[in-house]
C-alpha positions in Angstrom: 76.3 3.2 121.2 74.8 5.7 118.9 74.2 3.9 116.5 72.7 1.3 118.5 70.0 4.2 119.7 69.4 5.2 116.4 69.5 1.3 114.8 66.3 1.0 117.8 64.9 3.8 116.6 65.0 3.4 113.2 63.5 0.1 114.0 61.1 0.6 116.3 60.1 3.7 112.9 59.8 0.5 110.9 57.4 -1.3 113.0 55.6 1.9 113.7 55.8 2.4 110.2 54.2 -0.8 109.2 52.1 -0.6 112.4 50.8 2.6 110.3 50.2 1.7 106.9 48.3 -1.6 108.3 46.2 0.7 110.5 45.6 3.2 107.5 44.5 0.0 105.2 42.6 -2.0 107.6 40.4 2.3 108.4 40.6 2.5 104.6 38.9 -0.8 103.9 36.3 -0.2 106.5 35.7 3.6 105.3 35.0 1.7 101.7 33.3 -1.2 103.2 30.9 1.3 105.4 30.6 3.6 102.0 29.4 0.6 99.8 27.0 -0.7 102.6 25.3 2.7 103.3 25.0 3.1 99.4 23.5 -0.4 98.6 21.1 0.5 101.5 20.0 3.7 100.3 20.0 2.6 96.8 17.8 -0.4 98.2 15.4 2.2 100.1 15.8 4.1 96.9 14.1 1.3 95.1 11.9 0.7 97.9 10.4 4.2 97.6 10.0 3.6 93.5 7.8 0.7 94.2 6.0 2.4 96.8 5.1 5.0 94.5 4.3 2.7 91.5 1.9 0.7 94.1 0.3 3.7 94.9 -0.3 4.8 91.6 -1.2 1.3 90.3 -3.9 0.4 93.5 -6.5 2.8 92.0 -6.2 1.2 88.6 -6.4 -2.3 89.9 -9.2 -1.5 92.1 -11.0 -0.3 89.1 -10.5 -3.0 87.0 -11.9 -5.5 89.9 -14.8 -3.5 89.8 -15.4 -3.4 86.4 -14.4 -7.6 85.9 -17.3 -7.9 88.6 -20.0 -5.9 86.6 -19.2 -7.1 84.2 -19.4 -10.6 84.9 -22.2 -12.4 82.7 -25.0 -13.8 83.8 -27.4 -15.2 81.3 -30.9 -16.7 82.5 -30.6 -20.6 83.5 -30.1 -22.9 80.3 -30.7 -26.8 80.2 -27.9 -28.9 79.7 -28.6 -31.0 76.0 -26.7 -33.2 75.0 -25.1 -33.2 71.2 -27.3 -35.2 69.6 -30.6 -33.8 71.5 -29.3 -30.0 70.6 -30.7 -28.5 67.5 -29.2 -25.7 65.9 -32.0 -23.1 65.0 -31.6 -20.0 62.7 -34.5 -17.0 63.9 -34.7 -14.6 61.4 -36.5 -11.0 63.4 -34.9 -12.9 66.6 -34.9 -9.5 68.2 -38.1 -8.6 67.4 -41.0 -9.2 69.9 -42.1 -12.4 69.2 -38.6 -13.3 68.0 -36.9 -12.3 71.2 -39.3 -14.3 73.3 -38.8 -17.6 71.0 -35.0 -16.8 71.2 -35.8 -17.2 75.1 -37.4 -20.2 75.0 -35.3 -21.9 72.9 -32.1 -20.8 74.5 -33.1 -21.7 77.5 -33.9 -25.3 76.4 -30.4 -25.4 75.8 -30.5 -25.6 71.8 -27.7 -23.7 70.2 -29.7 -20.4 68.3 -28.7 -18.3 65.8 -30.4 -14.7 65.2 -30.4 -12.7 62.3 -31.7 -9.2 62.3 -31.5 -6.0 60.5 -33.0 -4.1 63.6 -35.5 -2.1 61.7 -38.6 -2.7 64.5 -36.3 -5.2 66.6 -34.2 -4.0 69.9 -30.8 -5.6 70.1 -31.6 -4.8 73.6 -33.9 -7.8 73.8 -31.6 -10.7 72.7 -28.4 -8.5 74.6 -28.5 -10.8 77.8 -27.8 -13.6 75.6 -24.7 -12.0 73.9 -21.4 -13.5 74.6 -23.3 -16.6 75.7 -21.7 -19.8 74.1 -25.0 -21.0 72.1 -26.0 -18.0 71.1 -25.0 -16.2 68.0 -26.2 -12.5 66.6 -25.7 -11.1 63.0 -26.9 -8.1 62.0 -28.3 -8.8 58.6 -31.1 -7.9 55.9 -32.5 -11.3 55.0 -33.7 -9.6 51.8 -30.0 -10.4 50.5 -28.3 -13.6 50.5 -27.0 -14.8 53.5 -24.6 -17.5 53.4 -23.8 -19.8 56.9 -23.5 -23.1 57.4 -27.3 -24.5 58.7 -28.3 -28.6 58.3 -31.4 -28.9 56.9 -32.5 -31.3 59.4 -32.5 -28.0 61.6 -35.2 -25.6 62.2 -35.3 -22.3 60.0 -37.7 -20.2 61.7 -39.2 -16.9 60.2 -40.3 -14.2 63.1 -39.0 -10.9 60.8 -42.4 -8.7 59.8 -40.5 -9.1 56.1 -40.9 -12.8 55.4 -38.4 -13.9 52.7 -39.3 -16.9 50.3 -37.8 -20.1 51.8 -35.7 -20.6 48.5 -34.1 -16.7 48.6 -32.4 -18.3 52.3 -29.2 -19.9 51.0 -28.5 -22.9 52.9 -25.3 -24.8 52.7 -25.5 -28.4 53.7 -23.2 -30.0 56.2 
């Protein structure tokens, strides 16, 4: 009978036992499981804060450069729509000159395609600037006392407006 008592025993140890060790895995797993969930969450609010920080950093600068895209948005005076064979290509030499600037104007605005070369010694770059960047419109800063070498048809117009006039055979002009 004894050892009956202590074969129950021993047996109902066992199933204790493994009663137990599969409570002590199953609070192990969920100790792990709830460690590696509350880490990816703070490493996620971690992350969270990073970005927070860059956007705040970052929001100043973009604003900035909105501002700056928006002033600096071109806008040249109205030009007239030529077609390619109606649009002349015209060299102005003193195109930022007074009467230069004001023929650049014109001309622009007739939708030709103008090209202005100027050594600024009495002309203002400041009076062909609106026109700068402008897809028709070309500026080189040039002496036309020394050669000057672009491509120009002859069939084009070569107009002089510089206080300097050069000989029409010192302008060297290159065919198409």
């Amino acid at each position: 009978m004894m050892k009956r008592i202590i074969w129950v025993i021993s047996g109902l140890n066992r199933r204790m036992m493994k009663l137990l060790v599969a409570l002590a895995l199953i609070a192990y797993i969920a100790s792990v499981w709830g460690t590696y969930t509350n880490m990816r969450s703070i490493q996620e609010h971690g992350e969270m804060k990073i970005e927070e920080r860059i956007d705040e950093a970052v929001a100043p600068l973009r604003e900035k450069i909105r501002d700056l895209e928006l002033s600096f948005s071109q806008k040249y005076p109205p030009v007239k729509f030529l077609s390619e064979k109606d649009r002349k290509r015209i060299l102005i030499t003193g195109g930022a000159g007074f009467v230069g600037s004001h023929l650049t104007d014109k001309l622009m605005m007739d939708g030709h395609e103008v090209t202005v070369v100027d050594n600024f010694f009495t002309g203002r770059k400041r009076n062909v600037e609106h026109w700068i960047g402008h897809e028709n419109f070309e500026l080189i800063n040039h002496d036309v006392v020394e050669p000057l070498y672009i491509e120009v048809s002859l069939s084009n117009r070569l107009l002089g407006c510089s206080t300097n006039l050069v000989p029409f055979e010192m302008c060297n002009l290159v065919n198409k």
